[in-house]
C-alpha positions as CSV (number, residue, x, y, z in Angstrom):
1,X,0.0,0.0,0.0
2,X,1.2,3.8,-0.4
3,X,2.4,5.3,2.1
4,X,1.0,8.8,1.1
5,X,-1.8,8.3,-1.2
6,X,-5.4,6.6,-1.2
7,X,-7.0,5.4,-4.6
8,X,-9.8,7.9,-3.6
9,X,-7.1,10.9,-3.8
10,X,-7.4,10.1,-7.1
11,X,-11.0,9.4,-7.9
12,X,-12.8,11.7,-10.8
13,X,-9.5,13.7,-11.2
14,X,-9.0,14.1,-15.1
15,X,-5.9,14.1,-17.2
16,X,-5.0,17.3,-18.2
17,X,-3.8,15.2,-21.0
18,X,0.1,17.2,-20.9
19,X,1.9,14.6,-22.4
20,X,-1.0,14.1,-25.4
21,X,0.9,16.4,-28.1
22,X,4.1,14.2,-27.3
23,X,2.4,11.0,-27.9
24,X,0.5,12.4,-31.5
25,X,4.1,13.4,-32.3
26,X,5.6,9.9,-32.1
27,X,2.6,8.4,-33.5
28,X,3.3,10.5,-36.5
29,X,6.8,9.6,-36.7
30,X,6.1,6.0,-36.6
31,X,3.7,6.2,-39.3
32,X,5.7,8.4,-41.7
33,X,8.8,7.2,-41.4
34,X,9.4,4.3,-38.9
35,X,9.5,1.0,-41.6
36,X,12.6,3.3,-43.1
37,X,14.2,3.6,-39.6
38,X,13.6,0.0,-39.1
39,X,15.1,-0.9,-42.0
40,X,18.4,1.1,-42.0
41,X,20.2,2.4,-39.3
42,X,21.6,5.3,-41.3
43,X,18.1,6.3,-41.5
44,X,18.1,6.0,-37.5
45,X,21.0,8.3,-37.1
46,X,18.7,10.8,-39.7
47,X,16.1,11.1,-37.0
48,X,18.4,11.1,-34.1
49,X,19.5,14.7,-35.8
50,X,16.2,15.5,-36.8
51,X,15.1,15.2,-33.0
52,X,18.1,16.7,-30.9
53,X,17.6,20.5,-31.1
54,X,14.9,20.7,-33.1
55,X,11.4,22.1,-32.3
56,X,8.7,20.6,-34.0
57,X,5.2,22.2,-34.6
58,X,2.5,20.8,-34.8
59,X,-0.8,21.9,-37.2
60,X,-2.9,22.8,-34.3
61,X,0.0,25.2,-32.7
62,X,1.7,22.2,-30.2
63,X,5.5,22.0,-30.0
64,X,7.5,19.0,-29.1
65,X,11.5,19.0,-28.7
66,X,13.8,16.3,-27.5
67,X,17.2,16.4,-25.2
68,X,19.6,14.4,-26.8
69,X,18.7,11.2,-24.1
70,X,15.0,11.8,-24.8
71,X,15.7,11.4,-28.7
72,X,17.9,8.9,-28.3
73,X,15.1,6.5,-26.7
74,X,12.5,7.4,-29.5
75,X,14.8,6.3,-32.1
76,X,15.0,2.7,-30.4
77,X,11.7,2.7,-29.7
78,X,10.9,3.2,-32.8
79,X,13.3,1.3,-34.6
80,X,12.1,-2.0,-31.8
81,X,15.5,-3.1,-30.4
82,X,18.2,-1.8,-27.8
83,X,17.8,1.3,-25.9
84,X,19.3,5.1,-26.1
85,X,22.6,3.9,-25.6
86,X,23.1,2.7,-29.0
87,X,22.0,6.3,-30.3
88,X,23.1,8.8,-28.0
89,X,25.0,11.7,-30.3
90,X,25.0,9.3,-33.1
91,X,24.8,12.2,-35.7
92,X,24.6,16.0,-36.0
93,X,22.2,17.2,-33.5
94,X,19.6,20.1,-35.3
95,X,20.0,18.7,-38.8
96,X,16.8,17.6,-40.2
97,X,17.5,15.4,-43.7
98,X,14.9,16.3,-46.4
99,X,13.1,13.2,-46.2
100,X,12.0,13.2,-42.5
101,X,11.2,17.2,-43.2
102,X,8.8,16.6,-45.8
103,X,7.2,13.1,-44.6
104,X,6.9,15.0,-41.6
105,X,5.2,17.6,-43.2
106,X,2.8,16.0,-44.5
107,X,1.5,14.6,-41.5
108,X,1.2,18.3,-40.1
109,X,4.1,18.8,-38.3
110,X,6.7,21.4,-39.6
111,X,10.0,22.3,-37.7
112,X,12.6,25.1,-36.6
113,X,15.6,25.1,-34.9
114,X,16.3,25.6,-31.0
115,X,17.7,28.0,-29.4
């Protein structure tokens, strides 16, 4: 049992969902370009850069950006195998190739670099 909380502490308290534009984000990136990253690692490394430094924008006015761990673990998660390890500072951070760009696009999402 916790110590400090009661499943009643929690009862009819909502999500405030803060996580939600992350998770349409990497949804998105699956979808558009994930059998690539699965299927070459170079193209793995192309993401890594895309996602370290890099602010993404979403359609409906969200933003998403990755620390170099953070980015790390979404290219192994989306590639299925080993962990952030394998892709930590595996490429440029803030370069986004052309082809994750404009798949990216065309999902909704558009990018800039950060600060």
């Amino acid at each position: 049992m916790f110590p400090f909380f009661d499943k009643s502490d929690f009862a009819g308290v909502p999500s405030q969902r803060s996580k939600r534009p992350i998770k349409e984000f990497e949804a998105a990136i699956d979808r558009a370009i994930g059998e690539l990253v699965r299927a070459d690692g170079a193209c793995g490394v192309d993401l890594w850069s895309a996602l370290a430094n890099v602010r993404w924008h979403a359609s409906n006015g969200a933003v998403v950006s990755y620390s170099f761990r953070e980015a790390a673990t979404l290219v192994a998660w989306v590639r299925e195998e080993g962990d952030y390890i394998l892709w930590y500072c595996s490429g440029p951070p803030g370069v986004v190739a052309p082809w994750i760009g404009e798949a990216m696009a065309v999902k909704g999402w558009s990018w800039t670099a950060s600060d």
